[in-house]
C-alpha positions in Angstrom: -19.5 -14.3 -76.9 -17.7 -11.1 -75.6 -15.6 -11.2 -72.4 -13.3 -9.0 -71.1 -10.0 -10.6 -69.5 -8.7 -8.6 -66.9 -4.4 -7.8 -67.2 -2.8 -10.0 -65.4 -0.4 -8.4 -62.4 2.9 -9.2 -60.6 4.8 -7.2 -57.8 7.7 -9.1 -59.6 11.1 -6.4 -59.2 14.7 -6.9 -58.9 15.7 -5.9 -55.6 17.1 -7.5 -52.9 15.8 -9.0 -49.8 16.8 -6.5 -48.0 15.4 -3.2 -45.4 13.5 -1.7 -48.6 11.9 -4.7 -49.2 11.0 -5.1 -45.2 9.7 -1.9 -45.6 7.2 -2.2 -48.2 6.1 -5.8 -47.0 5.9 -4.5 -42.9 2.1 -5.7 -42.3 3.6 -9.5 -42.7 6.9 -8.4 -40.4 6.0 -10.1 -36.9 7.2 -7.2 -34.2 9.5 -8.9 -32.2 7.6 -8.4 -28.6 9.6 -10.3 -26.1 7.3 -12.5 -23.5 8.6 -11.5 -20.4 7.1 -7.7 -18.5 10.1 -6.0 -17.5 9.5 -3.8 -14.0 11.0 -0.6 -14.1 10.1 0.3 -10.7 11.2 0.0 -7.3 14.1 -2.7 -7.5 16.8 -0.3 -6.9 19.1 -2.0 -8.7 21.4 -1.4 -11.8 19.5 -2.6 -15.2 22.5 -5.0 -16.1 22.8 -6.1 -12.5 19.2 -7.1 -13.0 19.9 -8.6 -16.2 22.9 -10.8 -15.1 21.2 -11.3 -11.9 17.6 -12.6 -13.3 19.5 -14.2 -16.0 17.9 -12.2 -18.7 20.4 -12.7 -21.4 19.5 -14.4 -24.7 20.2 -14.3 -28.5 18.3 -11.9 -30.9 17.2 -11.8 -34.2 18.1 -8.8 -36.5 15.3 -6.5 -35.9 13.7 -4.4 -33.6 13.3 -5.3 -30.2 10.3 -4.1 -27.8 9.9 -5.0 -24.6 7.0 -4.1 -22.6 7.6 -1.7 -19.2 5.6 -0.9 -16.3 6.1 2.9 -14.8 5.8 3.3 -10.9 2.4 1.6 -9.9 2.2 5.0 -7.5 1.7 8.6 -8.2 2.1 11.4 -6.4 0.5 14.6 -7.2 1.5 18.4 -8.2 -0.3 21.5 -7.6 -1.5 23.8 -9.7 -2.3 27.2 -7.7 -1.0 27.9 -4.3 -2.9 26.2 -1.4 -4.0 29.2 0.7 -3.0 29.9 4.3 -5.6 29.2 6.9 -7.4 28.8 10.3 -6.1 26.0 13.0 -7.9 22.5 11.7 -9.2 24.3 8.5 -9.6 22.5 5.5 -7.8 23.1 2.2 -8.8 23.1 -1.5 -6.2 23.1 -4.5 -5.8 21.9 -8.0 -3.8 19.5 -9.8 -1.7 19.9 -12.7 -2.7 19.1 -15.9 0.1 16.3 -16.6 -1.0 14.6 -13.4 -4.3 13.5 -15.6 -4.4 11.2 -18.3 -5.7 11.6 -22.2 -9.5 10.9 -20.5 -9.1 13.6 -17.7 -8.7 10.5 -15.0 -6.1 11.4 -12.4 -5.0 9.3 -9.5 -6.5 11.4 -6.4 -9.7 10.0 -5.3 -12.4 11.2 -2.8 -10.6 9.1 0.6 -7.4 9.1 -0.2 -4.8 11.2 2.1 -2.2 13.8 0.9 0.8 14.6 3.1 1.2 18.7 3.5 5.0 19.3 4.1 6.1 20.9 7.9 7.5 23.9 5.8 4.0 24.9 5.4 2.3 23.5 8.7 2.3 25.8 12.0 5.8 26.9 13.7 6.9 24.1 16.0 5.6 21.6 13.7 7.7 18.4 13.5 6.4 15.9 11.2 3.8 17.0 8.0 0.2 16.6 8.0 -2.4 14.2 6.6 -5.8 15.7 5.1 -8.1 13.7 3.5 -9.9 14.5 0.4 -13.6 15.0 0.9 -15.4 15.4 -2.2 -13.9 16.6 -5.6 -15.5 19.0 -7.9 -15.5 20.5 -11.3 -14.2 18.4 -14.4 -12.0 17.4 -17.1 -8.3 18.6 -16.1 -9.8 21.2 -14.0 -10.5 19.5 -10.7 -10.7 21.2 -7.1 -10.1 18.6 -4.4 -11.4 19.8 -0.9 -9.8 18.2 1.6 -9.7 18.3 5.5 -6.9 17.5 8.1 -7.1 15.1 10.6 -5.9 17.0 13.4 -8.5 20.0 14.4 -9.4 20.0 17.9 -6.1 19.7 19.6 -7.4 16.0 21.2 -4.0 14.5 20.5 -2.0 16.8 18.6 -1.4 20.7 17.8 -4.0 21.2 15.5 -2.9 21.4 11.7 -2.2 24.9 10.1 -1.0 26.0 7.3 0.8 29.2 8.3 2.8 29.4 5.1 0.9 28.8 1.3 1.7 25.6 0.0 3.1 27.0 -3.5 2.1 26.3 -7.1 4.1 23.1 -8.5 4.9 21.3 -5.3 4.3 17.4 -5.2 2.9 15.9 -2.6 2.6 12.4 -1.4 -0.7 10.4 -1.9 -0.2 8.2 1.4 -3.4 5.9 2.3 -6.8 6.4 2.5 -9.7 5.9 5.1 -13.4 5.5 5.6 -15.9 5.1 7.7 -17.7 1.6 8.3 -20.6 0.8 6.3 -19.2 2.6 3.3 -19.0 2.3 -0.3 -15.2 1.4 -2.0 -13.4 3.8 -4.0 -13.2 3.7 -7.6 -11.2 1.5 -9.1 -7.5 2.4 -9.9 -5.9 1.4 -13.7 -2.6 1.3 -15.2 -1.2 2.1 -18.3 2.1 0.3 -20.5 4.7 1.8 -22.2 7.0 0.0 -24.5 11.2 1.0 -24.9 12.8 0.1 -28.2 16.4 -1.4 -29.2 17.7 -1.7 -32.2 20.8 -3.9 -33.9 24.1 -2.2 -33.7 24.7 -2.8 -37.5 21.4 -2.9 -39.5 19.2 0.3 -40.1 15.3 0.1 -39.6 12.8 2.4 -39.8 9.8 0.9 -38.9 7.5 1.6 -35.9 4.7 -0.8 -34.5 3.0 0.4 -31.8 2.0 -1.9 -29.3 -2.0 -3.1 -29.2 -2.4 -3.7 -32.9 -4.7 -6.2 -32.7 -7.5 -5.0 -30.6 -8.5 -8.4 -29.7 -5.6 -9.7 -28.0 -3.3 -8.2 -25.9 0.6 -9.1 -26.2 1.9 -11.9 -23.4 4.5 -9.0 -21.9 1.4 -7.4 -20.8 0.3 -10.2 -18.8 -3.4 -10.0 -19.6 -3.2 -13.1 -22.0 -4.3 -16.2 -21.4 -8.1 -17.1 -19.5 -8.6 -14.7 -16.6 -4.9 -13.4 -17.4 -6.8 -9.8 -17.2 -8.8 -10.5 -13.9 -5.5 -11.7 -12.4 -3.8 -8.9 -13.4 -6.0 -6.6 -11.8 -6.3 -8.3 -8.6 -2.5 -8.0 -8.0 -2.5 -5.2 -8.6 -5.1 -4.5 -5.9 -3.7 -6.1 -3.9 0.1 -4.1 -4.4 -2.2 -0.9 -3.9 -3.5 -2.5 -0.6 0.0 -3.3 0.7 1.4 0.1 0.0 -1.7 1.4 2.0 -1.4 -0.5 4.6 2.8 0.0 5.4 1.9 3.7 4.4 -0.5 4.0 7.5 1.2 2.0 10.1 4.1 4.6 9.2 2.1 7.5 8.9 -1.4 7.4 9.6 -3.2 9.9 11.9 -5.7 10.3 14.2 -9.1 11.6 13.6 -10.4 14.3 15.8 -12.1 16.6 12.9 -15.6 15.9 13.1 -16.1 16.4 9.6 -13.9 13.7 8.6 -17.9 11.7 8.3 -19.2 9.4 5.5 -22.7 8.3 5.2 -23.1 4.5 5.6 -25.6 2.4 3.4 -28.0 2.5 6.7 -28.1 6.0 5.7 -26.0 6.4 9.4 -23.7 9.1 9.4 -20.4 7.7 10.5 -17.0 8.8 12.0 -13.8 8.0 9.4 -12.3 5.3 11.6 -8.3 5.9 11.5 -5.6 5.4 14.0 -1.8 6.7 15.0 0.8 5.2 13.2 4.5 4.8 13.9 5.7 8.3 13.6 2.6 10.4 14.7 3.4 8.3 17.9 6.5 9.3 17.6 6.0 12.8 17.3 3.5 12.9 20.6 5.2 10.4 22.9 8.9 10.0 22.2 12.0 11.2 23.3 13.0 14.1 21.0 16.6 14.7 19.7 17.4 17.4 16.8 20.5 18.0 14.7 21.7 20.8 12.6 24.0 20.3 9.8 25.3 16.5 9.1 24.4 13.7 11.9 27.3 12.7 13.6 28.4 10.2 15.8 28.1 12.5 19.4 24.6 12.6 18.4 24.3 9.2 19.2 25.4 9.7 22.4 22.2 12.0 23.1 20.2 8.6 23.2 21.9 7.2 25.8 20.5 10.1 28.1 17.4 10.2 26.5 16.9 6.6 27.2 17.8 6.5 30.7 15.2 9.1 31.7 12.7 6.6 30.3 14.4 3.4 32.4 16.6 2.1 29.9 20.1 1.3 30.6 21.4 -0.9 27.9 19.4 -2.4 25.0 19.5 -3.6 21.5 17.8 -0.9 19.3 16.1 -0.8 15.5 17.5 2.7 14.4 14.9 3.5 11.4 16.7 6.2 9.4 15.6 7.9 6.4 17.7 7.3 3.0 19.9 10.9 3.9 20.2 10.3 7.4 21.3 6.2 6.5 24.4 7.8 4.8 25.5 10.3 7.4 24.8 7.8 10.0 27.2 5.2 8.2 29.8 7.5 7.6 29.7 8.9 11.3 30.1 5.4 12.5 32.2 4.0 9.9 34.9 2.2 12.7 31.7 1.0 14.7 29.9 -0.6 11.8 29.8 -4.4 11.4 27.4 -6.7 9.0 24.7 -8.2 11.5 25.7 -11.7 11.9 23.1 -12.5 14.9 21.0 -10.9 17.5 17.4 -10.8 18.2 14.6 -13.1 16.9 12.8 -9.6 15.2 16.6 -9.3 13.0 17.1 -12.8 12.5 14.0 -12.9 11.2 14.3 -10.2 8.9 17.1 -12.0 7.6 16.2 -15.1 7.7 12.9 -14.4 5.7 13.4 -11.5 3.9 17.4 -11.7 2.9 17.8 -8.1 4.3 21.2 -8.1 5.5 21.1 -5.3 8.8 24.2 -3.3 10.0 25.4 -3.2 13.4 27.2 -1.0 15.8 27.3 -0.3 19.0 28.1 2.7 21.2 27.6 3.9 24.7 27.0 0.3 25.9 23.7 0.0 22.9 23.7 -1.7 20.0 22.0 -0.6 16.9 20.5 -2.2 14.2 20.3 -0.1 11.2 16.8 -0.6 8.9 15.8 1.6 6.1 12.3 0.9 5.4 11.2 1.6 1.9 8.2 4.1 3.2 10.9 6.6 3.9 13.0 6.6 0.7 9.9 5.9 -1.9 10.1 8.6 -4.6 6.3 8.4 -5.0 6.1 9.0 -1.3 7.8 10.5 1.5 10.9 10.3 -0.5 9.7 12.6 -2.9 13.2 14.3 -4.5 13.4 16.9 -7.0 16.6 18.5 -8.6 18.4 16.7 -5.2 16.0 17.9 -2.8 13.4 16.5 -0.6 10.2 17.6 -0.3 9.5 16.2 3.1 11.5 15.6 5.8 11.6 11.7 6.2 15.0 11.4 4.5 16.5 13.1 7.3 14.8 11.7 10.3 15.3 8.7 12.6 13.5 6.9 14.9 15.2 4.7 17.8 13.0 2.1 18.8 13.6 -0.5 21.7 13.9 -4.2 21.3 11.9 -4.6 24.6 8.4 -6.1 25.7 5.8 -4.7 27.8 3.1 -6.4 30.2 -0.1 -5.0 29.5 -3.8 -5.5 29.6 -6.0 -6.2 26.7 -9.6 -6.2 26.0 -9.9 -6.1 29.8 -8.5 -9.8 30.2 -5.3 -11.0 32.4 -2.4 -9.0 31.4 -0.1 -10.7 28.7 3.7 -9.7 27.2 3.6 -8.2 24.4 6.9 -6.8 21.8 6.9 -3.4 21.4 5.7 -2.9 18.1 2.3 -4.9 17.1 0.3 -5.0 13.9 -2.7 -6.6 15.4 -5.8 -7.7 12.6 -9.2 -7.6 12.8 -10.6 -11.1 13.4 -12.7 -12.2 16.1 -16.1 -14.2 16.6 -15.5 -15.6 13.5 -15.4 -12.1 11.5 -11.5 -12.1 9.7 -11.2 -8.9 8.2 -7.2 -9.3 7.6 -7.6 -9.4 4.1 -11.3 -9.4 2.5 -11.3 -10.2 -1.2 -14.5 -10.3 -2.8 -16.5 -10.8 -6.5 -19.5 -8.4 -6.9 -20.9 -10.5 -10.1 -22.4 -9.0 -13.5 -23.2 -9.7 -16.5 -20.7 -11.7 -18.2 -18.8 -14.7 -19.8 -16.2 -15.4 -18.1 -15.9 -19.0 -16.8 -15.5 -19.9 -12.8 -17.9 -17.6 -11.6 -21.4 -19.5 -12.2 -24.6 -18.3 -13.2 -25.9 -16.3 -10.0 -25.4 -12.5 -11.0 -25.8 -9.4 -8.5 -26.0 -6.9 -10.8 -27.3 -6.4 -14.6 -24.5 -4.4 -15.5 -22.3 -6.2 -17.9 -19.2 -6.6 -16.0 -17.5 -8.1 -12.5 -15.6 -6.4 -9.7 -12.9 -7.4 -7.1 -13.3 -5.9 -3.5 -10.2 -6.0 -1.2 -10.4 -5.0 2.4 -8.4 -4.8 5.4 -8.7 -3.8 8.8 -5.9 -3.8 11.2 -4.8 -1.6 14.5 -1.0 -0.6 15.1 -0.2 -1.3 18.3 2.6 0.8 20.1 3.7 -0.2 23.4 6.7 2.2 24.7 6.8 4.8 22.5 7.7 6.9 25.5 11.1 4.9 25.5 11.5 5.3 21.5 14.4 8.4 20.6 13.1 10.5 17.4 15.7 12.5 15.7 15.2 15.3 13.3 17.2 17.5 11.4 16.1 21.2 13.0 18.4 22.9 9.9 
């Protein structure tokens, strides 16, 4: 018999357990991933505030430590080329720059969405910048034209928009809202991306570096698609955060539609108008009161109102003084002596801080009190509050907008007239139609459980439809005061 035994092998050294023996055995190191997703965005508060605050302290083990991050669930966009002067209610083309796409040439501007063009560059007189939609997008890869047209173009409600002044090359701009007409399709769907942030001990030296997503078929519990339907879940949230943002973005700063190209064919094959409505500061803009500043706000300014006001009937009232982030600090320090933290008032405040926990500043001055709120539309970095290298791209920081706590007697839908507040966000729902909030499965091909058998498509997949149709509803804006800073 001849056989051939095979050498027998060891891995057998002296060393210690130590970081060269961590480094040669990494594939059985378990990355320390911790469970919880930690939201960089939007909290505006301190890291170890949050910390202390969300009681996020606990004892770690001696290695790495990853934890899993979110960046702002917004973008805004950048050009790339100047966006060319043009005609009154003339549509604009540009370009985006290539860091606003990802790795796949997906970028976050879709055909329906609405991009804010700065006053800067709108036609002299202009208060307030200028929605245009995008209409259809061309080209491919990271070399996209987006042709878009304004909302204003026959002068039915507003100056028509203009850009008098090119729009240059590098300037970000605001992706606002978005708007179609009825019988439409829904945009494409939007997708976010992780990033992970690293800590290491103090003391002990590693060198290793796991990327997240190592094994393709699970996906780590920070991320929050674990777990049955964790995915599905995920997504729907964060639909449903996109729809939120859309919605407070176009009761702030939705426009009319005049432009009779702003048309989308329906699935009757009908073509039909983009239906879109004023929001809270194009109303503004057309109906109230107007009061400009130069330089820093002060507290005579204030005293402007009180005339202002008075032409429109109002003698004394409680006011909600919305003030962008800039304008909130040279209002505060202006009325320093006259500011006192809101202890009580009207139902619309002790609401707010009775269910929100915002706590709302209070002083008064020629006989009015107002009540100081600065929404986050206007101080959003990924919108209007757009700052780079300390200044603002848009003028919402500095502006104001004094609206009346009063009620109004009017008519609706031809029936007896009725009180209503000032300020309304009414819903769509009637004859048993609710189109608050829509949220509906379009059903494929596939295994997940809870949805039965029935399928309405043969793709292999599922989608999640959200849809909301609401109308703001703006009583007195002839009695609202809105300042701006003229230089």
């Amino acid at each position: 018999m001849s056989v051939t035994i095979a050498k027998t092998t060891s891995e057998i050294v002296a060393s210690y357990w130590g970081t060269g023996w961590v480094s040669k055995n990494s594939a059985i190191v378990k990355p320390e991933y911790r469970k919880q997703l930690y939201e960089k965005w939007g909290k505006g508060i301190g890291m170890a505030d949050f910390y202390r605050m969300a009681g996020r302290t606990e004892d770690v083990p001696n290695q790495t430590i990853y934890i899993v991050q979110k960046e702002a669930p917004l973008a805004t966009v950048t050009t790339l080329g100047a966006i060319s002067t043009g005609d009154a209610g003339a549509g604009i083309s540009f370009k985006i720059a290539t860091t606003d796409y990802d790795t796949s040439y997906n970028c976050p501007l879709r055909a329906g969405d609405e991009v804010l063009i700065p006053t800067a560059y709108q036609y002299v007189g202009c208060r307030i910048p200028r929605a245009y939609r995008v209409m259809s997008i061309s080209g491919s890869t990271n070399d996209k034209t987006f042709a878009c047209e304004p909302f204003a173009e026959a002068a039915t409600y507003v100056t028509d928009s203009q850009i008098v002044t090119a729009v240059p090359t590098g300037t970000e701009l605001a992706v606002t809202t978005n708007s179609f007409a009825v019988g439409t399709g829904q945009p494409a769907g939007m997708t976010d991306d992780f990033t992970t942030m690293t800590f290491k001990p103090r003391i002990v030296k590693e060198s290793s570096d796991i990327e997240g997503g190592q094994v393709a078929q699970s996906f780590y519990e920070a991320s929050g698609f674990e777990a049955t339907k964790g995915l599905l879940n995920a997504a729907t949230m964060q639909m449903e955060f996109g729809l939120d943002v859309k919605e407070n973005r176009a009761f702030s700063f939705g426009e009319w539609s005049d432009n009779t190209a702003l048309i989308q064919t329906a699935e009757s094959t009908a073509s039909n108008s983009i239906v879109t409505g004023g929001g809270l500061w194009p109303h503004a803009d057309k109906y109230a009161q107007i009061k400009s500043y130069s330089g820093t706000f002060v507290i005579d300014d204030l005293y402007d109102v009180k005339y202002l006001q008075e032409a429109q009937g109002l003698v004394g009232t409680d006011n909600l003084l919305i003030v962008g982030p800039q304008l909130c600090i040279d209002v505060e320090k202006a009325a320093l002596d006259y500011i006192n933290q809101f202890s009580g008032g009207t139902d619309l405040l002790n609401k707010a801080k009775q269910e929100l926990g915002v706590d709302i500043t209070a002083f008064r001055v020629t006989g009015r009190t107002f009540y100081m709120f600065e929404p986050a539309e206007l101080k959003d970095p990924t919108g209007v509050g757009i700052n780079i290298n300390g200044t603002y791209t848009y003028e919402y920081p500095n502006m104001g907008l004094v609206v009346p706590n009063t009620k109004a007697t009017v008519t609706r839908n031809g029936r007896a007239n009725v009180t209503m507040d000032n300020v309304v966000l009414g819903y769509v729902n009637h004859n048993g139609e609710n189109r608050r909030r829509i949220l509906k499965w379009k059903v494929g091909v596939h295994g997940y459980e809870g949805f039965g058998n029935q399928v309405a498509s043969d793709y292999d997949g599922i989608h999640a439809y959200m849809l909301s149709q609401f109308t703001p509803m703006f009583c007195l804006p002839n009695q609202w005061v809105m300042i701006y800073k003229a230089s």
